[in-house]
C-alpha positions in Angstrom: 4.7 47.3 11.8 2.1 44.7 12.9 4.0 44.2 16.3 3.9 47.9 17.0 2.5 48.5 20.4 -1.1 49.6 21.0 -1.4 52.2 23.9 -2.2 50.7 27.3 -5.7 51.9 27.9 -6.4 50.6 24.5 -4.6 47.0 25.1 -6.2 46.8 28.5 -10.1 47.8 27.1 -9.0 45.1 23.9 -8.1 42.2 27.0 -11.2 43.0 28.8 -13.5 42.2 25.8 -11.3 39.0 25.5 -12.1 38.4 29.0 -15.8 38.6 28.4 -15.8 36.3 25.4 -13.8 33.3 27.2 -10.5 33.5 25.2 -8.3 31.9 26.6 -6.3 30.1 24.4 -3.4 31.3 22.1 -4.7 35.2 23.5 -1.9 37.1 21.9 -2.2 35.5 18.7 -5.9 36.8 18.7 -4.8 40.2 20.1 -2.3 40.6 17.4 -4.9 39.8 14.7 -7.4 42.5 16.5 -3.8 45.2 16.5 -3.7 44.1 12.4 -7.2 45.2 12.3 -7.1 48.3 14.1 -4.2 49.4 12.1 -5.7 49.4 9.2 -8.3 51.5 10.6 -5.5 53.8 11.5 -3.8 53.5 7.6 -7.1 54.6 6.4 -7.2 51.8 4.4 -9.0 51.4 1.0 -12.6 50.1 1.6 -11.8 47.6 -1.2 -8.8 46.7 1.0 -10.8 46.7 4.2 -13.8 44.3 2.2 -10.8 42.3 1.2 -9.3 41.5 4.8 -12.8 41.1 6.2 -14.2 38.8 3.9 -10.8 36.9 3.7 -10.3 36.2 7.4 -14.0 35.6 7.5 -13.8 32.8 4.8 -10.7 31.4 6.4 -12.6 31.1 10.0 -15.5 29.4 8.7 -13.4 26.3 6.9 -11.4 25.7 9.7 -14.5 25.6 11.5 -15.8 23.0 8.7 -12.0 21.1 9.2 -11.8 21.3 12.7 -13.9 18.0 13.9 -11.6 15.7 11.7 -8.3 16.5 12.8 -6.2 13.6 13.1 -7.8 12.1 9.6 -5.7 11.9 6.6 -6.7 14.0 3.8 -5.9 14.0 0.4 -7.1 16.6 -2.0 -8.2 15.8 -5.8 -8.1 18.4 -8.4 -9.4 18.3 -11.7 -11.6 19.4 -14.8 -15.6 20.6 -13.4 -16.4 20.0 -17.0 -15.6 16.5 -17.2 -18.8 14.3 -17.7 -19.4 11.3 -16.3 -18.8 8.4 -18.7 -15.6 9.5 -19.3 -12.4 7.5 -18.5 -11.0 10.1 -16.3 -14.6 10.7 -13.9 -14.3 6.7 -13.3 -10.4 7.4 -12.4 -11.1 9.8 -10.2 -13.9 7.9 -8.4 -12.2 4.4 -8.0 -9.2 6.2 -6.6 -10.9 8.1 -3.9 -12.8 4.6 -3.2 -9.7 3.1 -3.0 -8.2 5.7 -0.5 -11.5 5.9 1.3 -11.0 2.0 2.1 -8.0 3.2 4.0 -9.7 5.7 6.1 -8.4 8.9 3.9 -11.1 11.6 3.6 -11.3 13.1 0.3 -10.8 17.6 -0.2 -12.2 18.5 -3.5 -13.6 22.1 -4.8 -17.0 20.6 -4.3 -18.0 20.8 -7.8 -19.2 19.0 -10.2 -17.1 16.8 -12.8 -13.5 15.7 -11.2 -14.9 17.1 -8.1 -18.0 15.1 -7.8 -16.5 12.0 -9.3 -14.0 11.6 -6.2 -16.9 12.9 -3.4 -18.6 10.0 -5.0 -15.9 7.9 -4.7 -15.1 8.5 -0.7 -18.8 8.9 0.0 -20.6 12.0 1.6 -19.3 10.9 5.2 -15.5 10.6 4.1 -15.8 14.0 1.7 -15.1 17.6 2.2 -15.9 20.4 -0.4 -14.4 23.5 -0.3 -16.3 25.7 -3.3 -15.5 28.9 -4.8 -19.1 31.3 -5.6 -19.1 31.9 -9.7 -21.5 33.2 -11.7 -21.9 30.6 -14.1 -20.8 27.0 -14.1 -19.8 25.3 -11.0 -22.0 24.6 -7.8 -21.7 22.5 -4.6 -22.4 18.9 -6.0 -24.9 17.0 -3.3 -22.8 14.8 -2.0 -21.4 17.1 0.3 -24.1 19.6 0.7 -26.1 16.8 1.8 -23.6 16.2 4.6 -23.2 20.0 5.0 -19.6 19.4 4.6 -18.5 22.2 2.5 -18.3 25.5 2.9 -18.1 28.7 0.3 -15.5 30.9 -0.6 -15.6 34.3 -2.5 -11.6 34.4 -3.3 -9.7 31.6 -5.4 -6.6 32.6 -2.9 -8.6 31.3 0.5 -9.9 28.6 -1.1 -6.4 27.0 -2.3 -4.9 27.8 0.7 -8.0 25.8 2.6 -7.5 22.4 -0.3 -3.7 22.9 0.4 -3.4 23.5 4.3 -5.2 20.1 5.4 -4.4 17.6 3.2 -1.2 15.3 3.3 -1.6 14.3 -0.2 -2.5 15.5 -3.4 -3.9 13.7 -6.7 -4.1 15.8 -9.6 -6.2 14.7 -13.1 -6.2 16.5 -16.2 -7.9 19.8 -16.5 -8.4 23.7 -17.4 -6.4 26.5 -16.5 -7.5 26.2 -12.8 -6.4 22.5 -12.3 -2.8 23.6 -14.0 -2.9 26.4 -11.4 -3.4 24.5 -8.5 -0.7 21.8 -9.3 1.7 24.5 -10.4 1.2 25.9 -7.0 1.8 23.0 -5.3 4.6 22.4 -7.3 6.3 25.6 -6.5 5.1 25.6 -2.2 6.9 22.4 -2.8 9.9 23.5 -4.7 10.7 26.7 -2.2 9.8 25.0 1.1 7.2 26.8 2.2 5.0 24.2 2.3 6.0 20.4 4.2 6.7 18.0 1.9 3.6 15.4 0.5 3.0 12.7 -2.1 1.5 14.3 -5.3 -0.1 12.2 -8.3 -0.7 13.6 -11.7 -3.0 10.7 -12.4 -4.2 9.9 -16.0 -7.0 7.5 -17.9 -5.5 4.5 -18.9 -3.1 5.2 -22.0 -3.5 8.8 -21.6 -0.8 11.0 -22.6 -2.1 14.5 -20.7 0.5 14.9 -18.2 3.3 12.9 -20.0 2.9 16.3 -22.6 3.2 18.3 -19.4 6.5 16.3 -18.3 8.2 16.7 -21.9 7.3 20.1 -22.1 9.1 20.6 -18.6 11.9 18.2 -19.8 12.6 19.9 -23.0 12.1 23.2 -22.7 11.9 24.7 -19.3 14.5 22.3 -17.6 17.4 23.5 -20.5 16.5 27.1 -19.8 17.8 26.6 -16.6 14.8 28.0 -15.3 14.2 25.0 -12.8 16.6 22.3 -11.5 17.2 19.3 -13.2 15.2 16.4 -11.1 12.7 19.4 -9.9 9.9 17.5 -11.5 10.7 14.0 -10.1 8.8 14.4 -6.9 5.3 13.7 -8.5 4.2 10.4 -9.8 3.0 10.3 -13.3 0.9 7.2 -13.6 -2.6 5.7 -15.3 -3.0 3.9 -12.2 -5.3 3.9 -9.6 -3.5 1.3 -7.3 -0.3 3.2 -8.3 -1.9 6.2 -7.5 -3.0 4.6 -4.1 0.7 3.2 -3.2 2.4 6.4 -3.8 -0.1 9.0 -1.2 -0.1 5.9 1.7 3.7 4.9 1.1 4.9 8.7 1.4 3.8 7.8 5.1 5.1 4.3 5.7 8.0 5.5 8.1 8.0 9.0 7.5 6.0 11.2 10.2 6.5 14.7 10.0 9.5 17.1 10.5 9.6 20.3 13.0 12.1 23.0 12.4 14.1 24.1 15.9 15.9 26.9 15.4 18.1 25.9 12.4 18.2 22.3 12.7 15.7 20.1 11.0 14.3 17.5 13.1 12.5 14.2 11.4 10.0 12.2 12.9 9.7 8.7 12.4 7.6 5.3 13.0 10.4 2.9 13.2 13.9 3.8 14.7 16.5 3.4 11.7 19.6 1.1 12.7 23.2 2.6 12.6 24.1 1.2 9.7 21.2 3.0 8.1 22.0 6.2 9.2 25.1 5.7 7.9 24.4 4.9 4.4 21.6 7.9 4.9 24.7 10.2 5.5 26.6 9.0 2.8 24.0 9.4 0.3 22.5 12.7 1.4 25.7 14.6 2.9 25.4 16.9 -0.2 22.2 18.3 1.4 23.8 19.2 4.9 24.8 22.2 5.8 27.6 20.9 8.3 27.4 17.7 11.0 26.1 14.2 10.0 22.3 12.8 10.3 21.8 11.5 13.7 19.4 10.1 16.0 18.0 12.8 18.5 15.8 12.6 21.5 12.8 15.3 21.2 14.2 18.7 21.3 12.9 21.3 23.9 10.6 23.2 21.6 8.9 19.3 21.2 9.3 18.5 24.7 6.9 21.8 25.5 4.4 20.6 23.1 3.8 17.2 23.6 4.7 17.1 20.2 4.8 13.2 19.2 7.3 12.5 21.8 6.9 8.9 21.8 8.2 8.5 17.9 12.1 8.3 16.9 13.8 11.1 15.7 16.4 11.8 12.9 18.0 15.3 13.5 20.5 17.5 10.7 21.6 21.0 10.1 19.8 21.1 6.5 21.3 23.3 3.4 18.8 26.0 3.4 18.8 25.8 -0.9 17.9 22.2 -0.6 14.8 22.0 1.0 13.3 21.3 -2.0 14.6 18.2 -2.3 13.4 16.7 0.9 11.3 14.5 -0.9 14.3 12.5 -2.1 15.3 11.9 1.5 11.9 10.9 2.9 11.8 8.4 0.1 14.9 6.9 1.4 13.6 7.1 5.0 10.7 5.2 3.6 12.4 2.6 1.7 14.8 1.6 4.8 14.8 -1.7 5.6 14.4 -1.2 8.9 10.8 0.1 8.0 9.9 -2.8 6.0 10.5 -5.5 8.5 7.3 -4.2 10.7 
């Protein structure tokens, strides 16, 4: 339905305006926004459902807007309790963590708020930190640290604003909290689980000798694991730790070897630093050949699709027909990418 054709005059009047405002660039995915638009002008849509849309797509222009100057920076996003105070264990956690990260030239996503929030802006610094707040009537605001920078921008929906501490970041660190902390690392948990997200490192990261998270793990061992509602091993790629450094290793090792993957047409394709040996691949194959589809894991020069987009050309490539019901555990062999020895003698 959002593909269906707009009359010509219309489409030709629509490209003119285009014309006028200098887009250029990626025209018909703007065109088919303006067709979504237009037809819900023609569903006589709702005006709740219209404010919705609007405000939604407005919200979602003005953080990529905020991201767009630090493309190419790692980001990793820290969630956690607004109500924690500062001389507790888990604010100085949070802090020394995103220090720690900061030192290796990751910018820090939070919610911009106080608490967890501010304890891992302050951490980073206003120049390395990015805030991405959600408007309530009571409780949190922007923290200064990244007002100050004007490095945060506003949100009316919880839904644009998790996609926005989700979308950027290549790593996620996660310390105890409320209902909306659980909610945003169940979600990541479950982008995770079904694929529709790339894989990341994620940290549930505790005070020293806290038990928070190890509750949440026995809870998910002993109860919903034996109900069959999850896989066994579903929870095993997050990192439960009272560490910083451990909490450190695990979001900067994720990406030791491993680059990024690209889907062309049904074949998964792996990107790489260092080009595994063949004896690698073929212990790779004979760990992970219950994940394939059909074929072996091979090396593979860039694929067309790459090829047209300049897309990292210059790194090696692993390529395999993946078993669509085990994308979820791609984690398990990016660790193995990662661990290669091939990798470790850089």
């Amino acid at each position: 339905m959002i593909d269906e054709p707009l009359p010509e005059s219309l489409t030709a009047e629509i490209n003119a305006v285009l014309d006028d405002a200098g887009v250029s660039t990626d025209r018909r995915l703007v065109l088919r926004m303006l067709r979504t638009a237009i037809g819900l002008g023609e569903d006589d849509a709702d005006r709740l459902d219209l404010k919705i849309a609007s405000a939604a797509l407005a919200e979602m222009r003005d953080a990529f807007r905020l991201f767009a100057p630090f493309r190419g920076v790692p980001k990793v996003s820290v969630f956690g309790s607004a109500r924690t105070r500062q001389d507790d264990p888990l604010y100085l956690q949070a802090r020394d963590t995103a220090a720690a990260l900061a030192a290796d030239g990751w910018m820090v996503v939070t919610g911009a708020g106080p608490g967890i929030m501010q304890a891992a802006a302050e951490g980073a610094g206003p120049t390395l930190s990015l805030g991405v707040s959600i408007r309530l009537p009571f409780e949190e605001k922007a923290n200064s640290l990244v007002t100050g920078q004007g490095q945060v921008v506003a949100m009316k929906y919880f839904f644009t604003r998790k996609l926005m501490l989700v979308k950027e970041s290549s790593g996620f660190i996660c310390l105890p909290g409320g209902f909306g902390t659980l909610d945003e690392m169940f979600e990541l948990l479950t982008l995770q689980q079904t694929g529709k997200a790339e894989p990341t490192p994620i940290v549930l990261l505790d005070q020293p000798g806290g038990t928070f998270w190890q509750w949440l793990q026995r809870f998910i061992d002993e109860c919903l694991e034996p109900m069959g509602v999850i896989s066994p091993g579903d929870f095993d790629r997050v990192v439960v730790t009272d560490s910083v450094e451990a909490a450190r290793a695990e979001i900067a090792g994720f990406w030791h070897n491993y680059d990024s993957l690209r889907w062309v047409g049904d074949t998964l394709v792996l990107r790489l630093r260092w080009a595994p040996t063949d004896a690698e691949i073929d212990a790779l194959n004979e760990q992970f050949a219950p994940m394939l589809a059909s074929g072996r894991i091979e090396r593979t020069d860039p694929r067309q699709p790459e090829v047209a987009d300049d897309d990292v050309l210059h790194l090696p490539r692993l390529l395999l027909h993946l078993d669509q019901r085990q994308v979820g555990n791609l984690f398990r062999l990016i660790g193995a990418v990662n661990a290669l020895p091939s990798a470790h003698a850089r």
